[in-house]
Residue frames relative to the residue before (quaternion, step in Angstrom):
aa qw qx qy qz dx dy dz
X 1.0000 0.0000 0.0000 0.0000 0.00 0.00 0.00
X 0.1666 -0.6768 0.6542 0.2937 3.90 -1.14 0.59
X 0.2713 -0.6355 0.7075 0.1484 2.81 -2.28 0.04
X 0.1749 -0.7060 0.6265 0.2802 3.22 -1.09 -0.06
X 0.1094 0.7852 -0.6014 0.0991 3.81 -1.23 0.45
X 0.8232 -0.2209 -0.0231 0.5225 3.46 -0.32 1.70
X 0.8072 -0.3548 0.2529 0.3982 3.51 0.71 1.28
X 0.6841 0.3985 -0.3010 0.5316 3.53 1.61 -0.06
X 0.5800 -0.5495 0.5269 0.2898 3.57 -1.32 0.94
X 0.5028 0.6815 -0.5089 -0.1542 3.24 -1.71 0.30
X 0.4237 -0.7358 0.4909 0.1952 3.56 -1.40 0.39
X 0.0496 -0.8322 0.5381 0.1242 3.14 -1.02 0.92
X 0.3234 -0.8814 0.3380 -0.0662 3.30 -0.74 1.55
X 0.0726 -0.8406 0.4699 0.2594 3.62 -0.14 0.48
X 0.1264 -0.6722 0.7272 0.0584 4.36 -1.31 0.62
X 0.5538 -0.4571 0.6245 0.3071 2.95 -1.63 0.79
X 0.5416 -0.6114 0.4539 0.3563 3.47 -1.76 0.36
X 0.4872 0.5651 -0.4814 0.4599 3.60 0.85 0.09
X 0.9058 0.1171 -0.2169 0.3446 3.96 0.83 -0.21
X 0.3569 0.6601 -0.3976 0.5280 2.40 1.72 0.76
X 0.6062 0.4043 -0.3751 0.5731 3.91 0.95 -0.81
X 0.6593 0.5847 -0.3150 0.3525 3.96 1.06 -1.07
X 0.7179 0.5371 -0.2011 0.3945 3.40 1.39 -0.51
X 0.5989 0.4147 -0.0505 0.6832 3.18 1.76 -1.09
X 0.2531 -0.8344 0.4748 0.1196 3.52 0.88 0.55
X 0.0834 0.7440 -0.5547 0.3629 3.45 1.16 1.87
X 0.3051 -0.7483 0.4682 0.3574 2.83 -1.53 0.69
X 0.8440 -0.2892 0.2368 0.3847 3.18 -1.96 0.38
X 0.7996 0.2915 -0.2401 0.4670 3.93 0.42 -0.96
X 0.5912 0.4689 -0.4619 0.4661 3.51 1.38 -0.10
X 0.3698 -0.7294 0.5747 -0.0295 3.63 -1.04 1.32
X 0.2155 -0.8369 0.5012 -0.0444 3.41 0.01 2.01
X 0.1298 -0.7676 0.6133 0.1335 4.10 -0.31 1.16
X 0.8980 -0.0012 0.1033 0.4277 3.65 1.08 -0.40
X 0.0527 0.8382 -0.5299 -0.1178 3.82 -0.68 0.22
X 0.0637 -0.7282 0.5874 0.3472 3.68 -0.79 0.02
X 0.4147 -0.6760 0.5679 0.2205 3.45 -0.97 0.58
X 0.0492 0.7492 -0.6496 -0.1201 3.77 -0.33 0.32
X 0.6808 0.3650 -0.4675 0.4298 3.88 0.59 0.58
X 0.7190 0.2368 -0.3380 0.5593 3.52 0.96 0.67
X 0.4130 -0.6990 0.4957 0.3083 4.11 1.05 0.15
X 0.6382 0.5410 -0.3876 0.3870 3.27 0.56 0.86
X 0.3677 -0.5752 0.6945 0.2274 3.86 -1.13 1.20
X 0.0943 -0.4673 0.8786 0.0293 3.50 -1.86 0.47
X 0.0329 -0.7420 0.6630 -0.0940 2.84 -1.67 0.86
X 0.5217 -0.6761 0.2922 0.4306 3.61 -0.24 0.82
X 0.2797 -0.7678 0.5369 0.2097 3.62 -0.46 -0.17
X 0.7861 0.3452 -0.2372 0.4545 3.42 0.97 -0.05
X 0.3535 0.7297 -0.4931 0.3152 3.15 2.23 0.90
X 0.5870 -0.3943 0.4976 0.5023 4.06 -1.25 -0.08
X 0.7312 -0.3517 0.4379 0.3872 3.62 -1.60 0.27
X 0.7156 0.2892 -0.2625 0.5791 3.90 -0.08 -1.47
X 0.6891 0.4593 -0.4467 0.3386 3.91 -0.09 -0.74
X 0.5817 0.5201 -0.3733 0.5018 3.82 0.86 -1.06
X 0.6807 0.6063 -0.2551 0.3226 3.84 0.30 -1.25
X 0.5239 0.6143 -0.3082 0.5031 3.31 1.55 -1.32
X 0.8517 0.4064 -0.1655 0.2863 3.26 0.19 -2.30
X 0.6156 0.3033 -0.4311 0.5858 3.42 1.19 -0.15
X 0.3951 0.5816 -0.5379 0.4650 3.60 0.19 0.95
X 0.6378 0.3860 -0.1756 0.6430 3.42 1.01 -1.13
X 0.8236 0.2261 -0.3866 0.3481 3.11 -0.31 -0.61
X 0.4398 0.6611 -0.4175 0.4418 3.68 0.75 -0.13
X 0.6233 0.4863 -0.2439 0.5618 3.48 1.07 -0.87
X 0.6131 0.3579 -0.4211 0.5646 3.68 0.65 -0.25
X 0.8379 0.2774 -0.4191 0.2129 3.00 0.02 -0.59
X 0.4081 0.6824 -0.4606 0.3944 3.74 1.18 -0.39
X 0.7402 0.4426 -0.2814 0.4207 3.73 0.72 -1.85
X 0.6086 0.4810 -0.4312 0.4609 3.83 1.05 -0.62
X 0.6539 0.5759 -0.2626 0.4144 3.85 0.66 -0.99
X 0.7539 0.3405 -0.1477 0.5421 3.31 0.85 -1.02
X 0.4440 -0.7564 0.3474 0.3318 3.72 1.35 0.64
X 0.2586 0.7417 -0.5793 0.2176 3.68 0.52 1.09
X 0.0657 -0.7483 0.5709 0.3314 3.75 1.43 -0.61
X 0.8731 -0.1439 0.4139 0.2137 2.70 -2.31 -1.61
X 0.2869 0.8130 -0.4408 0.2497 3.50 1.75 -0.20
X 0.2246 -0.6846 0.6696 0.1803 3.78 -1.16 0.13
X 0.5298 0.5585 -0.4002 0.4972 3.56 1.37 -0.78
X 0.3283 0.7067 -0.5995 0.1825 4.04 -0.43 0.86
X 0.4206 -0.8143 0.3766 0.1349 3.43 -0.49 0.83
X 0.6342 -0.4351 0.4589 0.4448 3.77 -0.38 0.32
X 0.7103 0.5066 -0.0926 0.4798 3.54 0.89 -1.65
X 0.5775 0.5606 -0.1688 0.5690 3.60 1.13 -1.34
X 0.6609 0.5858 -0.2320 0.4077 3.98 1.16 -1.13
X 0.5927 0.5199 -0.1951 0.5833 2.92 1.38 -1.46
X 0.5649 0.4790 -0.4639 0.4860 3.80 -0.19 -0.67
X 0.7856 0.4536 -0.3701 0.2001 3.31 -0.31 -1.65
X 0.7291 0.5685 -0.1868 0.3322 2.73 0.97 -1.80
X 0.4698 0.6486 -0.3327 0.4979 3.86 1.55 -1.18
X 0.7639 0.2577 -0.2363 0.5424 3.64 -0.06 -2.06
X 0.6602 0.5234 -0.4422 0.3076 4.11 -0.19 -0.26
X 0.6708 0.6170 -0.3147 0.2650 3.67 0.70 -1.33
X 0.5377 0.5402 -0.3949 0.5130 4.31 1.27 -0.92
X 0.8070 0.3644 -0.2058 0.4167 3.56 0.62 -1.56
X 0.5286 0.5078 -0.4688 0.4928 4.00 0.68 0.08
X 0.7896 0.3148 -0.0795 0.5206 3.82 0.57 -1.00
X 0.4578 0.4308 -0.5438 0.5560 3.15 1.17 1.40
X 0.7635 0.3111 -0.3091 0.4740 3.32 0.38 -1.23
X 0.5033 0.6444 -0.3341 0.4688 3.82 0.97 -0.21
X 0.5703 0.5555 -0.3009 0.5251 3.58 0.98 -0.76
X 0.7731 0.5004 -0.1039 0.3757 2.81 0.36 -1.89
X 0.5438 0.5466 -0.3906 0.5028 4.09 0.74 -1.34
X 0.8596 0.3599 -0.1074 0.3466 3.42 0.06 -1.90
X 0.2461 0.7986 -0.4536 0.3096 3.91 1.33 0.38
């Protein structure tokens, strides 16, 4: 499925875990539920998660990508206050494209 999100394309994709650890050059016993790529605009999502588990990780990963898009980077400095915001301006756009994936 694409999205669109401040003028930037993306695609969220689902891989078995065998190419999904093969892509992300994870190891074998670490168990990947999700990635967002921000050098190729694309979510990966496992494909061999249950229903409620998949739903979560593109929850999460949706959240990377909004906070990368919406220029929040890699900081650790985030405020209680800064938390609130995110979570307020993020919640309409996660449960669109979330609606929409799982139609």
């Amino acid at each position: 499925m694409k999205f669109k999100i401040n003028n930037s394309h993306w695609k969220i994709e689902e891989l078995d875990t065998r190419e999904l650890s093969r892509r992300f050059q994870g190891n074998e016993d670490e168990f990947l539920y999700g990635f967002c790529s921000y050098t190729e605009n694309k979510i990966y999502i496992n494909s061999m998660l249950v229903h409620d588990r998949k739903k979560h990780t593109l929850i999460h990963e949706l959240t990377h990508c909004w906070t990368f898009e919406n220029g929040w980077g890699f900081s650790d400095d985030v405020s209680r206050e800064d938390l609130c915001n995110i979570v307020a301006s993020i919640n309409s756009f996660i449960n669109e494209i979330v609606n929409k994936y799982f139609k």
